[in-house]
DOLO-536347 format. One record per residue (C-alpha): y, x, z; residue number from 0; residue in three letters. Coordinates in steps of 0.5 Angstrom, whole numbers, plus 2048, in hexadecimal, padded with zeros to 3 digits. Layout:
REM residues N
+-----+-----+-----+------+------+
!   y !   x !   z ! resi ! resn !
+-----+-----+-----+------+------+
!   Y !   X !   Z !  NUM !  ala !
...
+-----+-----+-----+------+------+
//
This chain:
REM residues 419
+-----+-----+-----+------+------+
!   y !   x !   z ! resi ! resn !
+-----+-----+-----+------+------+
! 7B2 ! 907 ! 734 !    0 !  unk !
! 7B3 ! 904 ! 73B !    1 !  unk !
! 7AC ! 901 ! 739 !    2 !  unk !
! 7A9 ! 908 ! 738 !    3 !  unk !
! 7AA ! 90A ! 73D !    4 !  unk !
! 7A9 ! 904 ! 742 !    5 !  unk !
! 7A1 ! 904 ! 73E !    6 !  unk !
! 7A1 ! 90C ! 740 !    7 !  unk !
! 7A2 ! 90A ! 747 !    8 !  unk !
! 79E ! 905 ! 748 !    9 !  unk !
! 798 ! 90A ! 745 !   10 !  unk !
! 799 ! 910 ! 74A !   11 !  unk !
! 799 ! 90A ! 74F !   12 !  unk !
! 792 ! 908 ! 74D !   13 !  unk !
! 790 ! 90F ! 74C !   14 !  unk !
! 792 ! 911 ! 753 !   15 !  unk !
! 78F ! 90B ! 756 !   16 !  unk !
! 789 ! 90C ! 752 !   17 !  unk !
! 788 ! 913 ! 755 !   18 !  unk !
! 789 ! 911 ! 75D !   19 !  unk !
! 784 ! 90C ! 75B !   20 !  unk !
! 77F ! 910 ! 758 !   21 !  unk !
! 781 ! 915 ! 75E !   22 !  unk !
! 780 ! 911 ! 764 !   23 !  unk !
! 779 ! 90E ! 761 !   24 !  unk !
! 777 ! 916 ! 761 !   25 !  unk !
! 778 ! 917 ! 767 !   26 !  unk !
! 775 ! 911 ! 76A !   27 !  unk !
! 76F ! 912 ! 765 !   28 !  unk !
! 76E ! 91A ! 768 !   29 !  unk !
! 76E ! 917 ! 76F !   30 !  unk !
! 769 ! 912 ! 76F !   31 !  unk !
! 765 ! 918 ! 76B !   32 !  unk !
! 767 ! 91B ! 772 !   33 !  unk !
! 765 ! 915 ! 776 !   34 !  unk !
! 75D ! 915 ! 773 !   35 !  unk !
! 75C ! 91B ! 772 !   36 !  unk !
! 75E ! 91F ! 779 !   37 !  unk !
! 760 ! 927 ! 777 !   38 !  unk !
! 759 ! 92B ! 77B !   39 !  unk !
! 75A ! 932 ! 77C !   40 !  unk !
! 75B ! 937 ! 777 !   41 !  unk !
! 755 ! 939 ! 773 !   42 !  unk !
! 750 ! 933 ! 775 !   43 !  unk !
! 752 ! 92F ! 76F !   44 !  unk !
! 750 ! 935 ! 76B !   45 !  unk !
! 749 ! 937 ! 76E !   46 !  unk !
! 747 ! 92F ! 76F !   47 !  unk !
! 748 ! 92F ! 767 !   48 !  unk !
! 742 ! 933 ! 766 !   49 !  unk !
! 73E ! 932 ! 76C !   50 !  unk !
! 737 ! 930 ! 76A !   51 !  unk !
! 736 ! 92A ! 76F !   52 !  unk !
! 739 ! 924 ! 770 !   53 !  unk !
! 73D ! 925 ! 776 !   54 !  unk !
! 743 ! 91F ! 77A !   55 !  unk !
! 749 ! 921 ! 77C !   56 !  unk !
! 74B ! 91E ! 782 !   57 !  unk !
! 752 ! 91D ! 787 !   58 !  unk !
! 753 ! 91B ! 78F !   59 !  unk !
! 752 ! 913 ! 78E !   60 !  unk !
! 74C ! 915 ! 78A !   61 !  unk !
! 74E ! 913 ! 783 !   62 !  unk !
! 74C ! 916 ! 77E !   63 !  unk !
! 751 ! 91A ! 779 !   64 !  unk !
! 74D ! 91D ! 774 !   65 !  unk !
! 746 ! 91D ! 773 !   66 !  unk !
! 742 ! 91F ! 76C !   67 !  unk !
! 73E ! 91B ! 767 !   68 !  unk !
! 738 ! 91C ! 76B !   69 !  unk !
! 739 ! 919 ! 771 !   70 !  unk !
! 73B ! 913 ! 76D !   71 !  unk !
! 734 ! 913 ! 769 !   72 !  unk !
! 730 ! 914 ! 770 !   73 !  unk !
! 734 ! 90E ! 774 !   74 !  unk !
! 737 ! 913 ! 779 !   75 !  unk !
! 73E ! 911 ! 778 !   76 !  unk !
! 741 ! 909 ! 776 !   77 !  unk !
! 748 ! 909 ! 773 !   78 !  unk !
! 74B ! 90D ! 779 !   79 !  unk !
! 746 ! 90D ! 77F !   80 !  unk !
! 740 ! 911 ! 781 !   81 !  unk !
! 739 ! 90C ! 780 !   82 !  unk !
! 735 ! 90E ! 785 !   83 !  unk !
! 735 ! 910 ! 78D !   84 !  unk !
! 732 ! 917 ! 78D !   85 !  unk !
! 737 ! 91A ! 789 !   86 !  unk !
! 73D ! 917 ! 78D !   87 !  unk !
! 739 ! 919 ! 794 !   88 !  unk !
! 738 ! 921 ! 791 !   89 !  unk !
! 73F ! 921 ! 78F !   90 !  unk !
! 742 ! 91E ! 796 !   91 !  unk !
! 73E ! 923 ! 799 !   92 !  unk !
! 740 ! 92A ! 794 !   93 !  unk !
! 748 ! 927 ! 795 !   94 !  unk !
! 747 ! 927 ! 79D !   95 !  unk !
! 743 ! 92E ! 79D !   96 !  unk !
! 746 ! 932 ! 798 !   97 !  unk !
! 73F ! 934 ! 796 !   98 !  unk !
! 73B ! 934 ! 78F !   99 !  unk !
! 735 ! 92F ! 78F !  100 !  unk !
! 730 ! 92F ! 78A !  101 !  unk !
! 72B ! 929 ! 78A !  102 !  unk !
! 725 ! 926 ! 786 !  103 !  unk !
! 726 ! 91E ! 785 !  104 !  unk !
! 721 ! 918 ! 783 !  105 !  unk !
! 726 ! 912 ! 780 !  106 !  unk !
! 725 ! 90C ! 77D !  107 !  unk !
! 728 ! 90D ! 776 !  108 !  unk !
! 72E ! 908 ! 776 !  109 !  unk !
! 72F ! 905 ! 76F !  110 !  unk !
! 737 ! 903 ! 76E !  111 !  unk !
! 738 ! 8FC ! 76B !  112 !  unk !
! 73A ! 8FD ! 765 !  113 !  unk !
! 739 ! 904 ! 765 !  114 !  unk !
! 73A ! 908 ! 75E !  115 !  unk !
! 73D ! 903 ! 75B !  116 !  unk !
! 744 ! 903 ! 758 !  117 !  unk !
! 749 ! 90A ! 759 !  118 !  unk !
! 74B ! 90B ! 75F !  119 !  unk !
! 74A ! 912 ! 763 !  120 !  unk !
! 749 ! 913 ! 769 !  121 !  unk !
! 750 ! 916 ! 76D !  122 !  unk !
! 750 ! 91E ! 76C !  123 !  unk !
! 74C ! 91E ! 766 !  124 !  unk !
! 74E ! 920 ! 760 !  125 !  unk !
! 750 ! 91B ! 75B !  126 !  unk !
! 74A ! 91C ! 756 !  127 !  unk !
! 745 ! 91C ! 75C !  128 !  unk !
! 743 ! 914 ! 75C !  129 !  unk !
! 73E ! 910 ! 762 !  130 !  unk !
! 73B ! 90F ! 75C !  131 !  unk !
! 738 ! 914 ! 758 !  132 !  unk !
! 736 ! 918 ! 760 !  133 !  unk !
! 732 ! 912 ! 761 !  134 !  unk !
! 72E ! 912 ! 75B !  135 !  unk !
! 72D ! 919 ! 75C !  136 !  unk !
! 72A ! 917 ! 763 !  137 !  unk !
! 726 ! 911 ! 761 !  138 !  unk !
! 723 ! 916 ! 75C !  139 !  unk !
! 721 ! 91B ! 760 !  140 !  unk !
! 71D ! 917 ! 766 !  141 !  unk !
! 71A ! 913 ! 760 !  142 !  unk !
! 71F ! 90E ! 75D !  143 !  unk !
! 721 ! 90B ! 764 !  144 !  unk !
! 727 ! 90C ! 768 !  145 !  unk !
! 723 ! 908 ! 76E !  146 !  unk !
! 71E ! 90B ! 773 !  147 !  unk !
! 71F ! 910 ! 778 !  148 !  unk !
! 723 ! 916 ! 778 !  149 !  unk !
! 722 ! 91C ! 77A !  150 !  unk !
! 728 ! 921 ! 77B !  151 !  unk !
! 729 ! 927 ! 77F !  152 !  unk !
! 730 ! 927 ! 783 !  153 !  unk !
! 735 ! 92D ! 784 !  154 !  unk !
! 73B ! 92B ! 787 !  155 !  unk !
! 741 ! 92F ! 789 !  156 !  unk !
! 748 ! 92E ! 78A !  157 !  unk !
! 74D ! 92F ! 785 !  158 !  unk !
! 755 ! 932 ! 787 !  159 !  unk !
! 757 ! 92F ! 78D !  160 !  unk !
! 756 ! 926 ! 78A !  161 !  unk !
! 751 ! 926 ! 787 !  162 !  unk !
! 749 ! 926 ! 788 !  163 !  unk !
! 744 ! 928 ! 781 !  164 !  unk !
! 73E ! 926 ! 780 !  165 !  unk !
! 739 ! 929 ! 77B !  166 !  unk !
! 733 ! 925 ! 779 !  167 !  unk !
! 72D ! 929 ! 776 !  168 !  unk !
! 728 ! 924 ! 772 !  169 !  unk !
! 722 ! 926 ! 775 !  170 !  unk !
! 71E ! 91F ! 773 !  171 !  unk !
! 71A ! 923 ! 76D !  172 !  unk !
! 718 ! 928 ! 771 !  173 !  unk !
! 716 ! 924 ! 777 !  174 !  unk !
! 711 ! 920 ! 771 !  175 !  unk !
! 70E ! 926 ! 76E !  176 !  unk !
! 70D ! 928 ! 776 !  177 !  unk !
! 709 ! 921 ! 777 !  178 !  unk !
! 706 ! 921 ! 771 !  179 !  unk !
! 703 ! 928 ! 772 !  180 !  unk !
! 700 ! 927 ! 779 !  181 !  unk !
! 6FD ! 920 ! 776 !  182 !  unk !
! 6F9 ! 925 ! 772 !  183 !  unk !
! 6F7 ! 92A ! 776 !  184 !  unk !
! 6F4 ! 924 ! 77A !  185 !  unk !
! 6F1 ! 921 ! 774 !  186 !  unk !
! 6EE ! 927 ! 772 !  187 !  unk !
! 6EB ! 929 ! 779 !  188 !  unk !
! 6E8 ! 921 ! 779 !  189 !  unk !
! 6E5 ! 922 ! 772 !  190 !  unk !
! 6E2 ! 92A ! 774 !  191 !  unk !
! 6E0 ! 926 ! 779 !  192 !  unk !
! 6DB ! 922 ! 776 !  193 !  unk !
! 6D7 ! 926 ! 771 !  194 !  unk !
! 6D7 ! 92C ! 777 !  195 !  unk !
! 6D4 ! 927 ! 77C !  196 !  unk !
! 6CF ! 924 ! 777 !  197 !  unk !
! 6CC ! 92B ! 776 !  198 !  unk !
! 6CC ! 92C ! 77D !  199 !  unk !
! 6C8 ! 926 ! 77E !  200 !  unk !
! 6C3 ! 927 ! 778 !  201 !  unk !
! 6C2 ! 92F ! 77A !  202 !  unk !
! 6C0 ! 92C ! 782 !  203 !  unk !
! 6BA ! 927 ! 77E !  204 !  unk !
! 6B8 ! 92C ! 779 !  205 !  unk !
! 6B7 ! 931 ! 780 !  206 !  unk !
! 6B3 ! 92C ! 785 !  207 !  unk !
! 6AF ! 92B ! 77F !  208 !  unk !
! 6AD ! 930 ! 77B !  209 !  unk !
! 6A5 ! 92E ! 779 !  210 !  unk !
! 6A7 ! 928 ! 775 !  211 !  unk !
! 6A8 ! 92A ! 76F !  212 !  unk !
! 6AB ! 923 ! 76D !  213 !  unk !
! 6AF ! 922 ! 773 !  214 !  unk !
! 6B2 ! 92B ! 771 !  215 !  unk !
! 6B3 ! 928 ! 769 !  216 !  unk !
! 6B7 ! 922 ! 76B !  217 !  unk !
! 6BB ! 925 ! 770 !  218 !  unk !
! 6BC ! 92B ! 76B !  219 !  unk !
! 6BF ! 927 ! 766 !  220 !  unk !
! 6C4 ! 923 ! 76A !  221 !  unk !
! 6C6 ! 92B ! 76C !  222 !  unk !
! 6C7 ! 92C ! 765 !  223 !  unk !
! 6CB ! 926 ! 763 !  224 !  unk !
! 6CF ! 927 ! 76A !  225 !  unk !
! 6D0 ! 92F ! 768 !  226 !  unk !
! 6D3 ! 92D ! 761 !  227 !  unk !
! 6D8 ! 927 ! 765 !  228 !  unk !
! 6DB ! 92D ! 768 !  229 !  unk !
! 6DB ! 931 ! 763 !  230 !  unk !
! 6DF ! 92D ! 75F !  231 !  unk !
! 6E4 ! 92B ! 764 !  232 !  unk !
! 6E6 ! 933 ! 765 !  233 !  unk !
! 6E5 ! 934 ! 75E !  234 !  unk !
! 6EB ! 92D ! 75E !  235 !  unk !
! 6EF ! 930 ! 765 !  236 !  unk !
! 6F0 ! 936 ! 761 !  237 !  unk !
! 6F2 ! 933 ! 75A !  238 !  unk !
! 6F7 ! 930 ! 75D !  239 !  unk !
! 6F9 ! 936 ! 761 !  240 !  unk !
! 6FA ! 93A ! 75B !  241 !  unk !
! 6FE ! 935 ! 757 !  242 !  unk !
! 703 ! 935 ! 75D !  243 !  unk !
! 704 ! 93C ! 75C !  244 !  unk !
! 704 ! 93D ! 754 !  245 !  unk !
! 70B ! 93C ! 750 !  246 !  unk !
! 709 ! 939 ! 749 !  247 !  unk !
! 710 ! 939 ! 747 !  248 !  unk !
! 710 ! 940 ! 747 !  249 !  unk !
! 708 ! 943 ! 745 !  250 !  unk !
! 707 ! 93D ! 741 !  251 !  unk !
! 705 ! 93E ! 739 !  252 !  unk !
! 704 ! 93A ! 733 !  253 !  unk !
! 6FE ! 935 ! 735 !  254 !  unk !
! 6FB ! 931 ! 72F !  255 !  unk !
! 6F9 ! 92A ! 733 !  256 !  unk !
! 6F3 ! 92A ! 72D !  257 !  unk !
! 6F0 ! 930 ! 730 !  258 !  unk !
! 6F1 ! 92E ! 738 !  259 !  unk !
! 6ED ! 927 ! 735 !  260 !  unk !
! 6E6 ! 92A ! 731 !  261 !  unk !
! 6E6 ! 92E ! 738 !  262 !  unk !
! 6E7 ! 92A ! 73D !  263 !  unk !
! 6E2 ! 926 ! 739 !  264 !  unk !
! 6DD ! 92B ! 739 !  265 !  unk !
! 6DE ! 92B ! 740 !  266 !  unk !
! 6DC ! 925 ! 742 !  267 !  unk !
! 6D6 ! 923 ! 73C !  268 !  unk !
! 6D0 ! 925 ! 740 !  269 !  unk !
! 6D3 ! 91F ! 747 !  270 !  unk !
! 6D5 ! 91B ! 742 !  271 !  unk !
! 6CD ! 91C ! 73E !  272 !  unk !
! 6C8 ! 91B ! 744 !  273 !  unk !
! 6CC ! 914 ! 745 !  274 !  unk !
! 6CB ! 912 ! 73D !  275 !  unk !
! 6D3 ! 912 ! 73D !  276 !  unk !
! 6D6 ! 914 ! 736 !  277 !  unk !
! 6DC ! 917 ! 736 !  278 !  unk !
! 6E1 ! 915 ! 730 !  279 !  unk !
! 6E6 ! 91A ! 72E !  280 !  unk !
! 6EC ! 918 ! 729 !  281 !  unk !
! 6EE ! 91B ! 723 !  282 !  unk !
! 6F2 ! 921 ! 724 !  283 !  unk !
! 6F9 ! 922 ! 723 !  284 !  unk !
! 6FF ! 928 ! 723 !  285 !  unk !
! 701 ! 928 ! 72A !  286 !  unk !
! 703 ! 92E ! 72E !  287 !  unk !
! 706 ! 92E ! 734 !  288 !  unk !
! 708 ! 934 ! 739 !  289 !  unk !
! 704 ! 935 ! 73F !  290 !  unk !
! 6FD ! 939 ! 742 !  291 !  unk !
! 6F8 ! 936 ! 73E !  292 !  unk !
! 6F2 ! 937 ! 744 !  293 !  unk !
! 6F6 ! 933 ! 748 !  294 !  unk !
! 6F7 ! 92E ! 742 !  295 !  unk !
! 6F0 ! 92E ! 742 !  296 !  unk !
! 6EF ! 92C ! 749 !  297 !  unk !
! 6F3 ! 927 ! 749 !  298 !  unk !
! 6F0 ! 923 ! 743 !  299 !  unk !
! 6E9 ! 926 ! 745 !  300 !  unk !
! 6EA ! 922 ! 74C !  301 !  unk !
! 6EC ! 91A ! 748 !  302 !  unk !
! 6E6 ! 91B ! 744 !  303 !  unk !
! 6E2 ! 91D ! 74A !  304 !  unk !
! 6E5 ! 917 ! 74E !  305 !  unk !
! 6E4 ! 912 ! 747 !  306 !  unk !
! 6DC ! 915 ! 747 !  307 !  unk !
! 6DB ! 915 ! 74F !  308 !  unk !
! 6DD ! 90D ! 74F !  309 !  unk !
! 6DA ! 90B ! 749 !  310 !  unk !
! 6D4 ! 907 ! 748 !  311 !  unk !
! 6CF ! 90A ! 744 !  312 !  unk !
! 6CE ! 908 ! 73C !  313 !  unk !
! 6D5 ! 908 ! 73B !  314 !  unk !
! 6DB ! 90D ! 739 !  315 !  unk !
! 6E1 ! 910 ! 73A !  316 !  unk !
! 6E7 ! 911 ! 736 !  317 !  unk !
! 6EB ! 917 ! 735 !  318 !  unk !
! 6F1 ! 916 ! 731 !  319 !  unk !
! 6F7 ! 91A ! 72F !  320 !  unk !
! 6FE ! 917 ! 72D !  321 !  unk !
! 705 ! 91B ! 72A !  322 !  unk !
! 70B ! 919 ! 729 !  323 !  unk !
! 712 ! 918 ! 72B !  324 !  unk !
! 711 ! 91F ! 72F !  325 !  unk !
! 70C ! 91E ! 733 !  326 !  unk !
! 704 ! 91F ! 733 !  327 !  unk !
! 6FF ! 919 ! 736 !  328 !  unk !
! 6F9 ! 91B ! 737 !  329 !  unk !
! 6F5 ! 913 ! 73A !  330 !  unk !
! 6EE ! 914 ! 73E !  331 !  unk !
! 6EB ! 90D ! 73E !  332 !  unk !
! 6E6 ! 90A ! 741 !  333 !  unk !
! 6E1 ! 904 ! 741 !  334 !  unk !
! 6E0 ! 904 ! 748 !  335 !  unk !
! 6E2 ! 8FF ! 74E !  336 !  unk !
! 6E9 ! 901 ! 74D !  337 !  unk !
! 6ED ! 900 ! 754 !  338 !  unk !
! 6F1 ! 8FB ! 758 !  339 !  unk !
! 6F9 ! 8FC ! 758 !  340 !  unk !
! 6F9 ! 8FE ! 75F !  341 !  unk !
! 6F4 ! 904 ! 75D !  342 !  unk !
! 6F8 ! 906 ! 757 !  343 !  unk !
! 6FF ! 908 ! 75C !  344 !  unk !
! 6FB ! 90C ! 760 !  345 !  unk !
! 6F6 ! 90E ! 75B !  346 !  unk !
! 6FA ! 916 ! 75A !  347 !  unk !
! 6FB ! 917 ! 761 !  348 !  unk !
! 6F5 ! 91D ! 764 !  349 !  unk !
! 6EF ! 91B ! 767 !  350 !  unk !
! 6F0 ! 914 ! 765 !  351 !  unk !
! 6EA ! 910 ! 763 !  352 !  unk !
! 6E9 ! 908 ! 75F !  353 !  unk !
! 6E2 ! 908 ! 762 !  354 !  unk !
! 6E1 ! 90E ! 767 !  355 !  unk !
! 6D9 ! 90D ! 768 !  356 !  unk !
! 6D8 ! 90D ! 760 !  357 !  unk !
! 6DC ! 914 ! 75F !  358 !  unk !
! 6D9 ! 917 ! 765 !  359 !  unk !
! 6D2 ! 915 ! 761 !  360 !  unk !
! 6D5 ! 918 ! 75A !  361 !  unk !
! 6D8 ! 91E ! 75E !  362 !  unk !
! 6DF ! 91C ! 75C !  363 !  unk !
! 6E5 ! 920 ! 761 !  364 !  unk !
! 6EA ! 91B ! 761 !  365 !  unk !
! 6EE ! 921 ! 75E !  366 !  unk !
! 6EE ! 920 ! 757 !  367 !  unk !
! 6F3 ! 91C ! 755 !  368 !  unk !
! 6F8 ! 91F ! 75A !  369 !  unk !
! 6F6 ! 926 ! 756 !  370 !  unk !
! 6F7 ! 922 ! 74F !  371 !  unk !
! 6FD ! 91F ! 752 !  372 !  unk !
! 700 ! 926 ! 754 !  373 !  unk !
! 6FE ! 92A ! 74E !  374 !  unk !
! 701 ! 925 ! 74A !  375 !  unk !
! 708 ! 925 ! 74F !  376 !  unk !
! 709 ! 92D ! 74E !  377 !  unk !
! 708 ! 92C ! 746 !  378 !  unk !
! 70E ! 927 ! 746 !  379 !  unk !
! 70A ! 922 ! 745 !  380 !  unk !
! 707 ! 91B ! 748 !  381 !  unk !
! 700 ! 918 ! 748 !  382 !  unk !
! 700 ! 911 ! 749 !  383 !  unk !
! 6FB ! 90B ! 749 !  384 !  unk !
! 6F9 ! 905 ! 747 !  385 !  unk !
! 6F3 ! 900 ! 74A !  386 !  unk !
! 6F0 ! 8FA ! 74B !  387 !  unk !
! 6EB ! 8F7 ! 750 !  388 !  unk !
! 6E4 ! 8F7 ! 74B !  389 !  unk !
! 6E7 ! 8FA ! 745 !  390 !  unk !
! 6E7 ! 901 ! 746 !  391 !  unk !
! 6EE ! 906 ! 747 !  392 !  unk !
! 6F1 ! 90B ! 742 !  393 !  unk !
! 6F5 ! 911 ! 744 !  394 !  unk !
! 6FB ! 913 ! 740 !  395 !  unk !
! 6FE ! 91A ! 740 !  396 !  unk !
! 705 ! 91C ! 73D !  397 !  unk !
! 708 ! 922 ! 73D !  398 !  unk !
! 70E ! 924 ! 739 !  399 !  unk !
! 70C ! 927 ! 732 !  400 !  unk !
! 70E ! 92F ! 730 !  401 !  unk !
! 710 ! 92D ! 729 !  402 !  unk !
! 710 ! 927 ! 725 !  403 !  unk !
! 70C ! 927 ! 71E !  404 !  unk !
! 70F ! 925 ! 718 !  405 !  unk !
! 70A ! 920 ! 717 !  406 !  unk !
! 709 ! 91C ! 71E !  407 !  unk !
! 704 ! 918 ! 71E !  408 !  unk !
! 701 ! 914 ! 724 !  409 !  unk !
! 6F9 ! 914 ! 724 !  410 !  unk !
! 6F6 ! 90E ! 728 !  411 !  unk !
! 6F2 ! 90E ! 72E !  412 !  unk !
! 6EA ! 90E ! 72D !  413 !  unk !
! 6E9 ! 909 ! 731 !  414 !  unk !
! 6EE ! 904 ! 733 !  415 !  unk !
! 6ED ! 8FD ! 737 !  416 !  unk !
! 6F0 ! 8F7 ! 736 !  417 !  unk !
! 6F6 ! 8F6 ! 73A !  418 !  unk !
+-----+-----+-----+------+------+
//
């Protein structure tokens, strides 16, 4: 009996005691939360939730109490410290004045040690929102590398009455795309500038000699050829500006890619005949795909014009269509000189020419394979190539097939090189 009891005490003393322990560890666990993530003033946890920039919190020493995903993954914070000086110098001067600041900066992207690996989050964040997963996303969106420069609009004001916010707007694809349109505004004016300055000259020989005939016949030929140079390159200039504004997404259509290759063909058969080049098309297979079909057209047209353009003559061209696994293939290949690999990395960029003297001979643009390049992107597709110095290249387009048939088969390029 006595026994009993003793053992009934000794539990409630270890139930009580097990309950004080587990209070005191409570309470000390919410004042170490407390600790790092100090209380900011009322609704700010709420709207920084669902801002849609990266934004830094920060207190009187410059410390950073919270800061999102982002201002990790674009190297404006290390642990709790804000990297670079600029932001510091715009914060000082907002705590000073009281007054709002807005600010366009060019940083060095700063790459974490470590960065994306393991599971912590940054201070503030919530749980779920991993370093990692906002530096994989940045990388991604400035073309798979967190290095480089970085170009951020900064707006900076206070926060109650501690603390500073800072609000960082991504402004690198923007800056890009505005760089990339000024190159091409100058590279257009450059290139306009060749064949107009061409006919000016012929047009100022042909008038201080207009008795010989010879001399008239010469001129006026070369006006011509310079006159269809320029017109091509309007005609590529305003292509391009088309495919800019066409949404194929949504006006696209059921496109049978054997139809797209009979008339892209056809387009090209006269060129390809005055240099004895033959063109070999593969055999057909079930492969449609949705898109615009003339602009489908134009883009294989200018892979088969490009192959006829820079081959010898006497030889072939080969067009092949391929279909599995959900995707169209169509291969352009050619017997031709083929290109270095310093030219296959930049052969797609506008206005770029392997051999600039033999394009202006053949009246090439230097925008085809951009054009080809676009086309294909807005289909959701890629073209890719495949080159060797003296062996000739093959051009291959892939876009995503519309249905896959019951019977898939694969259908061989006419024309294949040794590899």
């Amino acid at each position: 009996m006595l026994i009993g009891v003793a053992a009934g005490l000794i539990g409630l003393a270890l139930g009580v005691f097990g309950m004080l322990a587990f209070s005191v560890s409570e309470r000390a666990r919410r004042q170490t939360v407390d600790v790092r993530e100090p209380a900011l003033p009322d609704g700010s946890a709420e709207v920084l939730s669902v801002v849609g920039k990266a934004f830094i919190v920060i207190d009187v020493v410059d410390g950073v109490v919270r800061a999102s995903p982002g201002a990790y993954a674009f190297g404006l914070v290390r642990g709790h410290t804000v990297v670079h000086r600029e932001l510091l110098e715009l914060a000082h001067r907002v705590r000073r004045d009281g007054v709002i600041e807005e600010r366009d900066l060019l940083l060095p992207r700063v790459v974490l040690p470590g960065a994306g690996q393991g599971t912590g989050t940054t201070p503030g964040a919530d749980p779920g929102d991993s370093v990692q997963g906002a530096s994989t996303h940045a990388a991604a969106h400035h073309g798979g590398s967190a290095q480089g420069t970085l170009v951020i609009q900064v707006r900076v004001a206070p926060l109650g009455e501690e603390y500073i916010l800072l609000l960082a707007d991504d402004r690198t694809e923007i800056a890009r795309t505005e760089a990339v349109r000024n190159d091409f505004v100058a590279n257009v004016s450059h290139e306009l500038k060749t064949p107009v300055g061409a006919i000016s000259l012929l047009a100022e020989a042909l008038e201080s000699s207009p008795d010989d005939e010879a001399t008239v016949r010469r001129f006026a030929k070369r006006m011509i050829t310079e006159s269809a140079r320029l017109a091509a390159l309007v005609q590529d200039i305003i292509e391009l500006s088309r495919l800019q504004s066409k949404d194929v997404a949504h006006a696209g259509v059921d496109v049978d890619i054997n139809a797209v290759i009979a008339e892209a063909v056809d387009r090209t058969r006269l060129p390809a005949q005055s240099k004895n080049i033959t063109l070999v098309v593969g055999p057909a297979l079930p492969a449609l795909v949705h898109g615009d079909g003339p602009q489908l057209v134009t883009a294989l047209r200018n892979l088969i014009d490009n192959a006829v353009r820079y081959s010898p003559e006497n030889t072939q061209v080969g067009i092949g269509l391929s279909v599995g696994n959900g995707v169209v293939s169509v291969s352009v290949s050619d017997q031709g000189d083929g290109m270095s690999p310093e030219d296959q990395d930049r052969v797609f960029e506008r206005f770029y020419r392997v051999d600039a003297a033999r394009s202006r001979h053949t009246g090439g643009t230097g925008l085809g394979l951009s054009i080809v390049k676009h086309i294909v992107g807005n289909h959701g597709g890629e073209v890719t190539l495949w080159s060797a110095p003296k062996t000739g290249s093959t051009f291959t387009v892939r876009l995503p097939q519309l249905s896959v048939p019951n019977d898939d088969g694969r259908g061989l390029p006419a024309l294949r090189h040794q590899r």
